[in-house]
Structures are given as structure tokens and as C-alpha cells.
Backbone as numpy.savetxt, mean C-alpha at the origin, in Angstrom:
# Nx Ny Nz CAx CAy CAz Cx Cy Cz
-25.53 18.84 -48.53 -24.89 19.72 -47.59 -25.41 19.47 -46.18
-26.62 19.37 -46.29 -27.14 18.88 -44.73 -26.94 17.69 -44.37
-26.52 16.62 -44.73 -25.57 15.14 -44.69 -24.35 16.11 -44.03
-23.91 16.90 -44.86 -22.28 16.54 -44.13 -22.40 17.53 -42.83
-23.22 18.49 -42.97 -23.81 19.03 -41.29 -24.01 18.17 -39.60
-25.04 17.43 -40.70 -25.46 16.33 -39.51 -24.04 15.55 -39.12
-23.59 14.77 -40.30 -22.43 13.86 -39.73 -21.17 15.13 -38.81
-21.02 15.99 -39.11 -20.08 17.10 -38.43 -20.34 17.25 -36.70
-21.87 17.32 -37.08 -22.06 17.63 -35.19 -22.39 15.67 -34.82
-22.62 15.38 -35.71 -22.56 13.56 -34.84 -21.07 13.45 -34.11
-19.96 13.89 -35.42 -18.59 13.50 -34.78 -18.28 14.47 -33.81
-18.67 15.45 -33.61 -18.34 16.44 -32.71 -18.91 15.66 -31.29
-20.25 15.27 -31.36 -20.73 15.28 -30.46 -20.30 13.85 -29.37
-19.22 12.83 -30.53 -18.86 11.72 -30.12 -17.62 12.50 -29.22
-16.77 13.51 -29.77 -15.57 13.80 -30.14 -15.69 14.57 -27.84
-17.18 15.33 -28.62 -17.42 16.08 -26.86 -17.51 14.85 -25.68
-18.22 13.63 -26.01 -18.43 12.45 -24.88 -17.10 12.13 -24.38
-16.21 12.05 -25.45 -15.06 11.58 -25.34 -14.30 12.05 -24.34
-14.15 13.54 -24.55 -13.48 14.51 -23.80 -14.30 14.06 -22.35
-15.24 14.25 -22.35 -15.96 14.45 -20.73 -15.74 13.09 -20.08
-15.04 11.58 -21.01 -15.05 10.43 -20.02 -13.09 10.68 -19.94
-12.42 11.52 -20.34 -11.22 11.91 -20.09 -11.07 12.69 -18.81
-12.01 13.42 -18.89 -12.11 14.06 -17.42 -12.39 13.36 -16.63
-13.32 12.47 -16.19 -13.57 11.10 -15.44 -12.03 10.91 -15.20
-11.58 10.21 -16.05 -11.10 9.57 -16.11 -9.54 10.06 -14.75
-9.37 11.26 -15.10 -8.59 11.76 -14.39 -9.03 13.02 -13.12
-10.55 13.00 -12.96 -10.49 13.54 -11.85 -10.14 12.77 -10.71
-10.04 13.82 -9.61 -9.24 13.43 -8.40 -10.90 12.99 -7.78
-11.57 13.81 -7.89 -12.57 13.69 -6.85 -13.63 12.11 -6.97
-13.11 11.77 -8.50 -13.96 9.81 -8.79 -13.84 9.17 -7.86
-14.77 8.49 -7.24 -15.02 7.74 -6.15 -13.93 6.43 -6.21
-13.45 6.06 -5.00 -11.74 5.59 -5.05 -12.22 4.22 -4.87
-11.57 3.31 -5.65 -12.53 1.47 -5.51 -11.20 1.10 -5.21
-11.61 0.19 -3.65 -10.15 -0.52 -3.80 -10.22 -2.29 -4.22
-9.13 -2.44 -4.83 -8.87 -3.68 -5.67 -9.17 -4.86 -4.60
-9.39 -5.74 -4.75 -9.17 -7.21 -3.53 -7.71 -7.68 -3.35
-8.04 -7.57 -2.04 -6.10 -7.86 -1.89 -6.27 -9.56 -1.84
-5.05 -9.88 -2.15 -4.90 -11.27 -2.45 -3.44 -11.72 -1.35
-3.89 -12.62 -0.48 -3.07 -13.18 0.52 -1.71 -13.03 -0.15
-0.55 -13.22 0.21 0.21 -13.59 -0.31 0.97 -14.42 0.57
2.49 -15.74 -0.11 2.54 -16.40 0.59 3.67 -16.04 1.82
3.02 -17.00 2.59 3.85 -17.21 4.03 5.12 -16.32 3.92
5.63 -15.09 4.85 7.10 -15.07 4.71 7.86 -16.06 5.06
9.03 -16.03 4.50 10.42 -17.19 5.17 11.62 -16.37 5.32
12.12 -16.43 6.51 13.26 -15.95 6.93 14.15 -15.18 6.15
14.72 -15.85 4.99 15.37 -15.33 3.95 15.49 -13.95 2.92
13.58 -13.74 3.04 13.27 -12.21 2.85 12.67 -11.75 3.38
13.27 -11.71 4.38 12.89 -10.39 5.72 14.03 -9.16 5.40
13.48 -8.13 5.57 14.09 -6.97 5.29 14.18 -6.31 6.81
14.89 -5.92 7.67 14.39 -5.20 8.88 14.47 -3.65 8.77
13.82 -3.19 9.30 13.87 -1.08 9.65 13.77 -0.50 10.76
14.29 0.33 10.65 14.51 1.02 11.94 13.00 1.39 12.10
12.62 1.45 13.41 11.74 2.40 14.00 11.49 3.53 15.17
12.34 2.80 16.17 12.48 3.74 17.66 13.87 3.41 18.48
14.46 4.10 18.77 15.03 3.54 20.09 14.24 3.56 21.23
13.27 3.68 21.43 12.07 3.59 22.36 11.61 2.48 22.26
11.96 1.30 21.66 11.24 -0.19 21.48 12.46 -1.29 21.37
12.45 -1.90 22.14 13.37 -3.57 21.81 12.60 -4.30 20.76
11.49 -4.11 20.17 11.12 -4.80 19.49 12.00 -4.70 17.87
11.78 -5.47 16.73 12.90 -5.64 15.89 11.87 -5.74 14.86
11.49 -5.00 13.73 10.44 -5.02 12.68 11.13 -5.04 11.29
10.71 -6.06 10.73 10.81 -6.48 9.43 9.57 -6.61 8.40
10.37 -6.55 6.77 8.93 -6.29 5.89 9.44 -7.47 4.77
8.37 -8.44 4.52 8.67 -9.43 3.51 8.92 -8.94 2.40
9.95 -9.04 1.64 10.51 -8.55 0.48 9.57 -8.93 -0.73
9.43 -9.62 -0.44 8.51 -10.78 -2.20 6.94 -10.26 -1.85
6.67 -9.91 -0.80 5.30 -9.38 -0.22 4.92 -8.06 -0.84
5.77 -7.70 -1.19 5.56 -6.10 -1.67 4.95 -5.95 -2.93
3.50 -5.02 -2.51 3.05 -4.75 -3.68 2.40 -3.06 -4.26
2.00 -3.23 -5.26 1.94 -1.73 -5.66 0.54 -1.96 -6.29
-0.73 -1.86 -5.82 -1.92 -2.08 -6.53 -2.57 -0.59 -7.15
-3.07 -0.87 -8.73 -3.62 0.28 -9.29 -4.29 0.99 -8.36
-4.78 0.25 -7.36 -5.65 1.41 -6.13 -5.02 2.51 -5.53
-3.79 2.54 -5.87 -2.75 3.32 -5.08 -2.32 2.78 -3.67
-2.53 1.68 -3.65 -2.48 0.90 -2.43 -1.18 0.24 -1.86
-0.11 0.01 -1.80 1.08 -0.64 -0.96 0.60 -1.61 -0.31
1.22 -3.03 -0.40 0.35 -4.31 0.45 1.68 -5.06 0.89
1.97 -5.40 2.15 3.02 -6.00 2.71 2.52 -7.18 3.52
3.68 -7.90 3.72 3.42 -8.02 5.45 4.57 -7.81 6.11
4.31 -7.86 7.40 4.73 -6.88 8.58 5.50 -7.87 9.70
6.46 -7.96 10.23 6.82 -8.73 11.03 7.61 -8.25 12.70
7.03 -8.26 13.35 7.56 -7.93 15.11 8.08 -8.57 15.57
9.35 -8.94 15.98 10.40 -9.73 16.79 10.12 -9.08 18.32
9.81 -9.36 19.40 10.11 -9.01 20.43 11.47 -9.43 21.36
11.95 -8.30 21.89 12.94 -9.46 22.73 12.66 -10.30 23.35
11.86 -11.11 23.41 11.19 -11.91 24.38 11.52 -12.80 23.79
11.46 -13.16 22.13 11.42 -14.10 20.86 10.20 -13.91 20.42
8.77 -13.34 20.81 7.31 -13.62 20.30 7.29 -12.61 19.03
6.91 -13.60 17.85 6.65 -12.41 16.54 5.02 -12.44 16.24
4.98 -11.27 15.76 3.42 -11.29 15.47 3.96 -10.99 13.52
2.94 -11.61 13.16 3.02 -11.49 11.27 1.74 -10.85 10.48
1.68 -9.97 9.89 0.25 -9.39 9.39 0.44 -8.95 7.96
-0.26 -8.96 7.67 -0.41 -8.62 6.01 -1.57 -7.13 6.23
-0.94 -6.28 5.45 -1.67 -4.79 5.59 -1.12 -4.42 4.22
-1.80 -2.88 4.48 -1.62 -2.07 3.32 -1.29 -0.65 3.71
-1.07 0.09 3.03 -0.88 1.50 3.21 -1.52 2.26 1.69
-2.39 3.40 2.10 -2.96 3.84 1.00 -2.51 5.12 0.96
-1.37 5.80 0.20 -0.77 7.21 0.17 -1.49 7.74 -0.07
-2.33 8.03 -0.65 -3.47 9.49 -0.81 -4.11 9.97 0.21
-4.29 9.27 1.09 -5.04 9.46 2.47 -4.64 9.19 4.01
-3.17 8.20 3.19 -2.63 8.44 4.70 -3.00 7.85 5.65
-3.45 6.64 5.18 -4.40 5.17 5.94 -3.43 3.73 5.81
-3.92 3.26 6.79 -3.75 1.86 6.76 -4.39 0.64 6.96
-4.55 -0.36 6.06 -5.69 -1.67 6.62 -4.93 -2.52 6.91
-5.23 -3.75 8.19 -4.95 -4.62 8.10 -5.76 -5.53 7.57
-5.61 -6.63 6.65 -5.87 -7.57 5.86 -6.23 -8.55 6.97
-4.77 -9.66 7.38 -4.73 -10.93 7.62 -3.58 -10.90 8.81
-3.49 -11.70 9.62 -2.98 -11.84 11.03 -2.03 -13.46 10.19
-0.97 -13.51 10.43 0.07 -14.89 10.83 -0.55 -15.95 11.52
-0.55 -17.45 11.50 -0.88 -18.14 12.59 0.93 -18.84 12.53
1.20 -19.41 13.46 2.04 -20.42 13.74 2.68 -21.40 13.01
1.64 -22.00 12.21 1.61 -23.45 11.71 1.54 -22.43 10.23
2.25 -21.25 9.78 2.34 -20.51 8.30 1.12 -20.49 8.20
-0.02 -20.56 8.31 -1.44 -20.05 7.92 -1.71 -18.29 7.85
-2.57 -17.85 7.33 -2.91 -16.69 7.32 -4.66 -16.65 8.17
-4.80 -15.85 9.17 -6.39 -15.81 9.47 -6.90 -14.25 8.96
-7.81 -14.25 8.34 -8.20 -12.62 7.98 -9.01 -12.12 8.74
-8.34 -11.00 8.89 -9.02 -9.69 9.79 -10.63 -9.82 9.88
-11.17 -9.69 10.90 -12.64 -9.73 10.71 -13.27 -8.49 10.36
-12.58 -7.23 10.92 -13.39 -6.20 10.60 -12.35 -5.10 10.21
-11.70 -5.58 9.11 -10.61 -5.08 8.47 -11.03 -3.54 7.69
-10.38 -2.51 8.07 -11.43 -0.81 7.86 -9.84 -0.27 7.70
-9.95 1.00 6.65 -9.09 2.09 6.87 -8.82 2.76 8.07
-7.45 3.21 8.50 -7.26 3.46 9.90 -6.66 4.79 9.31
-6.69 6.06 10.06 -5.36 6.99 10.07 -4.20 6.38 10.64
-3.27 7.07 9.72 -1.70 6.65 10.44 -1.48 7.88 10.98
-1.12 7.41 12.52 -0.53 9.08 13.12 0.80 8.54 13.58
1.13 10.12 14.04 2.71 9.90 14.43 2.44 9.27 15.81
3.19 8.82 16.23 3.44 8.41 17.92 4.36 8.25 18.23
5.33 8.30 19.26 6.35 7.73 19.64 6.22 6.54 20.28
5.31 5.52 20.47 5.18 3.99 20.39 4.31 3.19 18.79
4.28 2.19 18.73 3.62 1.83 17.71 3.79 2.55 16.56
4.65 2.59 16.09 5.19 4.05 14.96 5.81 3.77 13.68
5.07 2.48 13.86 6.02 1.54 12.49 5.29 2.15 11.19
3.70 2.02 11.76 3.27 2.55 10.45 3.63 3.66 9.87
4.02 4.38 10.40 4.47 6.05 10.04 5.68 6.03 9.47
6.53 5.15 10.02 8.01 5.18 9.26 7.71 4.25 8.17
6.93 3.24 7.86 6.69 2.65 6.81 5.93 3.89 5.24
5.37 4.86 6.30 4.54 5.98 4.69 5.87 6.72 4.71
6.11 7.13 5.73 7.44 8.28 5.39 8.28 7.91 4.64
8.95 6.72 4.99 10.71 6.41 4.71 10.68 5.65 3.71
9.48 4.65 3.47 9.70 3.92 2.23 8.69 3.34 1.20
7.20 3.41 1.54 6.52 3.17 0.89 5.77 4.28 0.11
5.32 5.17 0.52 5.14 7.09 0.22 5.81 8.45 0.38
7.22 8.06 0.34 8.07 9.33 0.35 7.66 10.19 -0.27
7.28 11.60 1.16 6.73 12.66 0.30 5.28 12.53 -0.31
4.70 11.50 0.13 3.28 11.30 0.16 3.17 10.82 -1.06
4.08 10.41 -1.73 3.63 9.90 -3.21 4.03 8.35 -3.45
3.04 7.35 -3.35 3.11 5.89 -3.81 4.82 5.91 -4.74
5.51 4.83 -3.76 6.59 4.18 -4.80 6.59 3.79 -6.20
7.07 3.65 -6.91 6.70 3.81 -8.89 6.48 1.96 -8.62
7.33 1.55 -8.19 6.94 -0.20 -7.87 7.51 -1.24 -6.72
6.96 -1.94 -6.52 7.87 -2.86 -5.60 9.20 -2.90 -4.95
10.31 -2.88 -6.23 11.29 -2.81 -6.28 11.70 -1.34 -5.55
11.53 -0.46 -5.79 11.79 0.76 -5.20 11.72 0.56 -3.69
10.70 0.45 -2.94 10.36 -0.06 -1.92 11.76 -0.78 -1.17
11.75 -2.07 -1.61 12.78 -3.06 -1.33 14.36 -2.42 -1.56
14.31 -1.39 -2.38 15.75 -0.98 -2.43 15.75 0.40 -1.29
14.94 0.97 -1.00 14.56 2.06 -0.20 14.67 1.00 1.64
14.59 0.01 1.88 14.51 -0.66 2.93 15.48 -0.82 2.84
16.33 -1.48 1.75 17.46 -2.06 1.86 18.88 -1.44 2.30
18.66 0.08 1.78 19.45 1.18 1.87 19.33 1.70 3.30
18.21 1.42 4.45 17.98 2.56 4.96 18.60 1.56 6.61
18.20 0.63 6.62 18.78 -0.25 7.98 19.92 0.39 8.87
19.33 0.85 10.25 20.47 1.03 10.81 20.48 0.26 12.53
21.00 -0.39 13.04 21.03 -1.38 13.79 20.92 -0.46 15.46
């Protein structure tokens, strides 16, 4: 009888660990690890997506379609493209992190399709502005609608695709 005692609170006591790495598992407050972002390649013309951002800007912003990602970190990873009227584009690879409402840049475009990475690449707040405001319409309109990470990629790209207005 004291055998099947002992083994009762052994399994209990596996049964209690269990429960408490379930809670881990799903608290909010677990310290947040973000994944390594991984370059991705060069955009090419072909999947550029463009979005609205201001009538306050001649500039013309597009998001690489095939670039789009959805990392377990809760993370969104693009890159980013600026047409100026001038013709000068700038190209960057970033992220957007919906839980907090941040953004990193990764990696800068070179010319010759290269990527150079950010040297002191840090979480930023995204605020509203009425200049520089891409990032904001990028959490609002299509990557965190409603503050909640896109279910995947695809969502994203169909949420851009839908939303273009010239």
C-alpha cells in the first residue's frame, strides 16, 4: 500500500511540474528572445508591392512581396523601398514587432544588390507623424491590424495588395 502511495504523489508531483512549465509556457510576462533575422534576397522590380502613405510626400514606398516574413518572435521582417521623385531609392530590410509597437532596422540596400547591416541595429518606437509615417501605416494597415501580428505572410501581401491607392 505504501508502493502505490509513493508512486501516486511521484505522478502527481510529475503531473504538478508539468502544469507549472504550461504556465511558462504561456505567460505573457517570459522574457521575449528574438529569433536571428536572416538577410533575405535582393528585391527585383517584379515584387514590389507599393502603399499609400501621405499626400504630404512625393516620395513612392513599396514592400518586397517574397520578403515577407512572420517569425515565431512575433516579429514581421520586410524590406522597405523609397522612390523619390527625384529617382533616388533607398532599400532596407526591417522588422516590425506587434506586441510593442517597435521597429528594427536590420540591413541598408547598396547599389550593386548587396545588403550592408545596420551597425547599431536597436528597437525603435513607432509613432505617428505626419512625415516619415510609413512605419505606422505599415503596423496599422497591414502588418498588425488592430495590434495583432498577421496569421502569415500571405495575409500581409493580400492586405497590400487590396489596399493601393494612387
Amino acid at each position: 500500500m505504501w508502493v502505490a502511495v509513493g508512486l501516486a504523489l511521484v505522478l502527481s508531483g510529475s503531473a504538478f511540474a508539468e502544469w507549472g512549465k504550461f504556465e511558462y509556457e504561456f505567460d505573457e510576462e517570459k522574457p521575449w528572445a528574438e529569433i536571428e533575422a536572416q538577410l533575405p534576397a535582393y528585391p527585383k522590380e517584379e515584387n514590389l508591392l507599393p502603399f499609400f502613405v501621405s499626400a504630404a510626400t512625393d516620395n513612392r514606398f513599396f514592400v518586397d512581396a517574397v520578403s515577407i516574413s512572420t517569425g515565431e518572435d512575433g516579429v514581421v521582417r520586410y524590406t522597405m523601398i523609397v522612390k523619390s521623385s527625384a529617382g533616388a531609392s533607398n532599400v532596407s530590410f526591417e522588422g516590425i514587432r506587434c506586441a510593442s509597437r517597435e521597429r528594427k532596422l536590420y540591413a541598408f540596400g547598396r547599389k550593386e544588390g548587396a545588403w550592408s547591416r545596420a551597425r547599431f541595429a536597436k528597437w525603435e518606437p513607432i509613432r505617428y507623424q505626419d512625415r516619415n509615417r510609413q512605419h505606422h501605416v505599415l503596423y496599422d494597415d497591414f502588418f498588425c491590424p488592430n495590434g495583432i501580428i498577421v496569421k502569415n505572410p500571405q495575409e500581409a501581401v493580400d492586405l497590400l495588395k487590396r489596399s493601393f491607392r494612387p
